[in-house]
C-alpha positions as CSV (number, residue, x, y, z in Angstrom):
1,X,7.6,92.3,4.0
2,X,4.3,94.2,3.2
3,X,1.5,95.0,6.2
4,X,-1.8,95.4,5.4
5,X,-4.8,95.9,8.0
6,X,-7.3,94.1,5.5
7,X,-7.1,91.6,3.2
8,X,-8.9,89.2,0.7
9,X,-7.9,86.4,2.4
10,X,-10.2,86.7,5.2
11,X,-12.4,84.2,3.2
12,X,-9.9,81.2,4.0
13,X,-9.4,81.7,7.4
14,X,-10.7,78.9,10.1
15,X,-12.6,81.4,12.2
16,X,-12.8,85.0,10.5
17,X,-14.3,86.6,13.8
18,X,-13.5,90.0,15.2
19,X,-10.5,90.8,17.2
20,X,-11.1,92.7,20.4
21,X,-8.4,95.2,19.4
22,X,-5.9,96.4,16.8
23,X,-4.9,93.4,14.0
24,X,-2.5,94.0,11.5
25,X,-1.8,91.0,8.8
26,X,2.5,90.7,7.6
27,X,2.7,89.2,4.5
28,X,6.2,87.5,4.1
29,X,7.9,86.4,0.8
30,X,10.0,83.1,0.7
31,X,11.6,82.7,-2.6
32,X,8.5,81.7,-4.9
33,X,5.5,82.0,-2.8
34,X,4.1,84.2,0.2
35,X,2.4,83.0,3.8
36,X,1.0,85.6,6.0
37,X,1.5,86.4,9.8
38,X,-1.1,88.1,12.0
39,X,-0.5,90.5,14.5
40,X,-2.7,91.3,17.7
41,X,-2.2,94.5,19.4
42,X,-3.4,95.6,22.9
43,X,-5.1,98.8,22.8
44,X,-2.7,99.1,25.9
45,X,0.4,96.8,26.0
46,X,0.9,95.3,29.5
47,X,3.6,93.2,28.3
48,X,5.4,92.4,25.3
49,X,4.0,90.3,22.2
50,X,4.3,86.8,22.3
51,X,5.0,84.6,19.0
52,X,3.0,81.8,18.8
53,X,4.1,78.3,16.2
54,X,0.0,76.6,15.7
55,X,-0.4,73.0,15.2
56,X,-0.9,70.9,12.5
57,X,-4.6,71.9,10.2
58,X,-4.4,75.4,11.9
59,X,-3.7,78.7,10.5
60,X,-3.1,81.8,12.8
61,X,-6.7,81.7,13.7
62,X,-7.1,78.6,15.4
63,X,-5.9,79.8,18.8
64,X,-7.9,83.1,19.1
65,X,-10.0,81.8,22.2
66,X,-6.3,82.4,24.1
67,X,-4.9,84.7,22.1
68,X,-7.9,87.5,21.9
69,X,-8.3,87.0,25.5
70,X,-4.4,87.9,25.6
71,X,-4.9,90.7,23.6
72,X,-7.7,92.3,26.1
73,X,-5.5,91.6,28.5
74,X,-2.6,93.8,27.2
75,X,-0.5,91.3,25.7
76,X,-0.3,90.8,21.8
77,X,0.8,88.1,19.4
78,X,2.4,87.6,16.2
79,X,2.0,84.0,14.6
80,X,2.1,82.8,10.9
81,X,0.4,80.4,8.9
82,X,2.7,77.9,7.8
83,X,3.2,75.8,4.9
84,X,0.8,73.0,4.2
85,X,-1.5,73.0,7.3
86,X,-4.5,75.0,6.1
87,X,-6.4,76.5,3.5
88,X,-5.3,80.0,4.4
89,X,-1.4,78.8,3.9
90,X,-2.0,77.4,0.3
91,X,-0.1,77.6,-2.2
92,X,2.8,77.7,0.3
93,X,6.1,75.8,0.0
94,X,6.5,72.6,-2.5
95,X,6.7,69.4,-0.2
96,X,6.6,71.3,3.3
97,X,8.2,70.1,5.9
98,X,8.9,70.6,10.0
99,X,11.9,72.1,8.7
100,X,10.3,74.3,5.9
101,X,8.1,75.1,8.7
102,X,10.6,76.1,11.2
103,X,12.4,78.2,8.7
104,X,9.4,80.1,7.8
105,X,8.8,80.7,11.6
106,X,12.3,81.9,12.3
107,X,11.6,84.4,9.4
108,X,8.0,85.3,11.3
109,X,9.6,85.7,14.2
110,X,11.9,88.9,13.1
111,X,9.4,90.7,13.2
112,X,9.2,90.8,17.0
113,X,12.3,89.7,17.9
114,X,13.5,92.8,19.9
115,X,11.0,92.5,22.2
116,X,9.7,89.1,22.4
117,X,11.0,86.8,25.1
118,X,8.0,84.5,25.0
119,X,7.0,81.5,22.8
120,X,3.6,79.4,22.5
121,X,3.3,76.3,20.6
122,X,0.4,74.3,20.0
123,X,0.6,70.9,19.2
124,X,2.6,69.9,16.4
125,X,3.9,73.6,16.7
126,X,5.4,73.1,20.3
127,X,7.6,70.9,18.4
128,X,8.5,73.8,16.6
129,X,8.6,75.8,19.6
130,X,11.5,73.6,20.7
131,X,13.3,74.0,17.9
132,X,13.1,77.7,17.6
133,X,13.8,78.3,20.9
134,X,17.4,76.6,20.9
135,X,18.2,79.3,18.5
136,X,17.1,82.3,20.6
137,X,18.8,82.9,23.8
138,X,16.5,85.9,24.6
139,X,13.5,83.2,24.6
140,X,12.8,82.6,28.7
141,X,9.4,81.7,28.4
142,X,7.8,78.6,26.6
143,X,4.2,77.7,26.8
144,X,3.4,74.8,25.3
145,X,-0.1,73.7,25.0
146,X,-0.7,69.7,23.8
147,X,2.8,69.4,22.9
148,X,4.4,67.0,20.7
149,X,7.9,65.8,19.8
150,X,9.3,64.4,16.5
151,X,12.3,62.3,15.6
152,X,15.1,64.7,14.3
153,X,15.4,62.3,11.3
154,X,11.7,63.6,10.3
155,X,12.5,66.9,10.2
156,X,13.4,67.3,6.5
157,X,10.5,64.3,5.8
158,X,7.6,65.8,3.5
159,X,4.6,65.8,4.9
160,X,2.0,62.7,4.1
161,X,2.9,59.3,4.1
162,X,6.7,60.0,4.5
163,X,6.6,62.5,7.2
164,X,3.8,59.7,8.6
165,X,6.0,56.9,8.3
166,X,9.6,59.1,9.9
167,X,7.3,59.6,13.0
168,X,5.3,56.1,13.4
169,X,8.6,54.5,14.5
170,X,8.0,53.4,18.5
171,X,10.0,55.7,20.5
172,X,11.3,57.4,18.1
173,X,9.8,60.6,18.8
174,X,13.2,59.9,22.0
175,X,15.3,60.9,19.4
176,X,15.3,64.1,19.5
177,X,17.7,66.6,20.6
178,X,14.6,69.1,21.8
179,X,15.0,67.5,24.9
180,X,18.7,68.5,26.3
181,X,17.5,71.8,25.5
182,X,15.0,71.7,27.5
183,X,17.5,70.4,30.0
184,X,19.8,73.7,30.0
185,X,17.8,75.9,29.3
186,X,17.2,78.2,31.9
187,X,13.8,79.6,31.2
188,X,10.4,78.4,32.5
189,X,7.9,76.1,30.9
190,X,4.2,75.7,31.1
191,X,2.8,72.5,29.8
192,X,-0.5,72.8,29.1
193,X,-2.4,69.0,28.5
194,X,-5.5,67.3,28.3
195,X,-6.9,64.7,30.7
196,X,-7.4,62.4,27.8
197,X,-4.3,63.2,26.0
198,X,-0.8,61.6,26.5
199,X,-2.4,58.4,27.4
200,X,-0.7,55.1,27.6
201,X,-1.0,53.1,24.4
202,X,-0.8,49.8,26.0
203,X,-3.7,50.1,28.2
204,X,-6.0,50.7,24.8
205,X,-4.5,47.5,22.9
206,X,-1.8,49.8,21.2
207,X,2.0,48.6,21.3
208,X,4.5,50.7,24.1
209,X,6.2,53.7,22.7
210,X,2.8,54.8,20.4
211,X,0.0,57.1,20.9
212,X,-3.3,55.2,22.0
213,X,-4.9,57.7,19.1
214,X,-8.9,57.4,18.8
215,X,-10.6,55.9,21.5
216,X,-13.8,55.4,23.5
217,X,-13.4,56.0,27.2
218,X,-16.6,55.8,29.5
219,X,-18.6,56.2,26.5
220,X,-17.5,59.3,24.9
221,X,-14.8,59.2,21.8
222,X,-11.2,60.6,22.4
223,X,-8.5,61.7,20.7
224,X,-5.1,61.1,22.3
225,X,-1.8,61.4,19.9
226,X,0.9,62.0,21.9
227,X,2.5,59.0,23.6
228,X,2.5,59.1,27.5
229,X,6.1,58.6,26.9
230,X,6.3,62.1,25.1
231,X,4.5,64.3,27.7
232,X,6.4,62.2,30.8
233,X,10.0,63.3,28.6
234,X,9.6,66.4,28.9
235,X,8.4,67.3,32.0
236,X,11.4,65.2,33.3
237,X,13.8,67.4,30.9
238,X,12.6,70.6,33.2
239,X,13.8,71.1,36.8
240,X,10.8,71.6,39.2
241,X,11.6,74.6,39.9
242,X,11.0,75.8,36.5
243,X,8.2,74.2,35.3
244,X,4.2,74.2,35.6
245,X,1.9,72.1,34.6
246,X,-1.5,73.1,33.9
247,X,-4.2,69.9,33.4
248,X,-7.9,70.1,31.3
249,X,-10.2,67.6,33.0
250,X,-12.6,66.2,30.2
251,X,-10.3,67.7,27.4
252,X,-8.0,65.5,25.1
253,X,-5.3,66.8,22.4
254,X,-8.3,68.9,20.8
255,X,-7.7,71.7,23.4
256,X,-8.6,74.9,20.8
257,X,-11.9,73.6,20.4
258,X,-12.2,72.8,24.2
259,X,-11.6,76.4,24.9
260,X,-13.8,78.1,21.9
261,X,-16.7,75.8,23.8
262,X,-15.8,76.1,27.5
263,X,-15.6,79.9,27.8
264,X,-14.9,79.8,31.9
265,X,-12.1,77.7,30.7
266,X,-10.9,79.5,28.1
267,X,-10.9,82.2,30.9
268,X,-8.8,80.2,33.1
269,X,-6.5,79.2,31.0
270,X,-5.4,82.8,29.7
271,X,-5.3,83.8,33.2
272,X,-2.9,81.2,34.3
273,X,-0.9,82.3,30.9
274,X,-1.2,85.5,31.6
275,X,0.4,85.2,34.9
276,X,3.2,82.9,33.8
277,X,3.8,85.7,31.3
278,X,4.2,88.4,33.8
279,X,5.9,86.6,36.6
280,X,9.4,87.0,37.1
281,X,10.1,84.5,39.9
């Protein structure tokens, strides 16, 4: 591991923008290349960090509308950019996969691990989430923002057209063993979703067990990738008790961008994280 507080790379990040406090960039080494992780840190730590797994296209930037507001809030983050998702993770593993991916997450995650007992995935990165979590039982928080869930068969696919075909399957994303984990374990969850995300497929001309992907709904274009079976999965795989649910209106799966251009919201939304964080209930 080397740490640096600076570094060349800033060029290639998504959205190279000031932190409201302390960051410190990890570089990691796996085997014959190097990915970088990016630590926030509260000029006074209310709670401990979280790790955060971003979706597909992001690198560790992508989420700084939460995670900054986080940070001035007194609780920091550590997350990585991970193989083949962004210009900032290039070179990065040859034919990366959810498994490279989770691999190099696990490795991010040592970093904090003494202290961290929360988890944020975005995305295709709550996926992720999932699958790290199951292998940490000092994990007993889990937000997960516009999650989605993969077949375990296309764990090991490359992503592109294999990893595209291992998922397009109709209910396959059901086989999955991310589920009965959710099922036992005995942490809480926070779901964060879209109004216009999760949709049902058939009610768009798309056939059950698929997302309705890009639509037009009252005359503005949505984006909606997750099946309605998906999101309606896992909230049934948490006992009531132990789960929230926290709904966008006007917001589909594109919720970064809804919060870098809907500050109040962005607001709201690391309040509500915020308190999930700190309650103990």
């Amino acid at each position: 591991m080397h740490v640096q507080t600076d570094t060349n790379h800033r060029l290639k990040w998504q959205f190279n923008e000031p932190a409201p406090g302390k960051e410190v960039v990890i570089e990691e080494v796996f085997g014959n290349y190097q990915q970088q992780a990016r630590l926030l840190v509260p000029d006074l730590e209310q709670s401990p960090p979280v790790f955060v797994i971003g979706g597909a296209r992001s690198d560790f930037t992508r989420l700084n509308p939460l995670l900054y507001r986080l940070q001035a809030a007194g609780i920091g983050s550590l997350t990585g950019n991970l193989s083949g998702h962004s210009l900032a993770s290039e070179p990065g593993a040859d034919s990366p996969s959810l498994a490279t991916n989770l691999e190099e997450a696990r490795r991010f995650f040592r970093h904090i691990a003494n202290d961290c007992r929360t988890l944020i995935g975005h995305s295709l990165g709550a996926a992720i989430t999932l699958k790290l979590a199951a292998q940490l039982p000092q994990v007993n928080r889990l937000v997960l923002i516009c999650p989605a869930v993969y077949p375990d068969l296309a764990q090991q696919a490359p992503f592109g057209p294999t990893f595209t075909a291992a998922i397009s399957r109709p209910y396959g994303f059901l086989d999955c063993d991310s589920y009965a984990f959710l099922s036992r374990f005995r942490g809480r969850v926070l779901m964060v979703i879209g109004e216009y995300d999760g949709l049902n497929s058939q009610r768009f001309g798309k056939g059950p067990g698929t997302s309705a992907g890009n639509l037009w709904v009252a005359g503005t274009e949505r984006y909606s990738p997750i099946p309605e079976e998906v999101t309606h999965a896992l909230m049934q795989s948490v006992s009531p008790e132990r789960f929230q649910c926290l709904f966008l209106t006007d917001c589909d799966h594109g919720i970064a961008a809804h919060l870098r251009s809907t500050p109040a919201i962005a607001d709201q939304v690391a309040d509500a994280v915020e308190t999930f964080i700190h309650d103990d209930v």
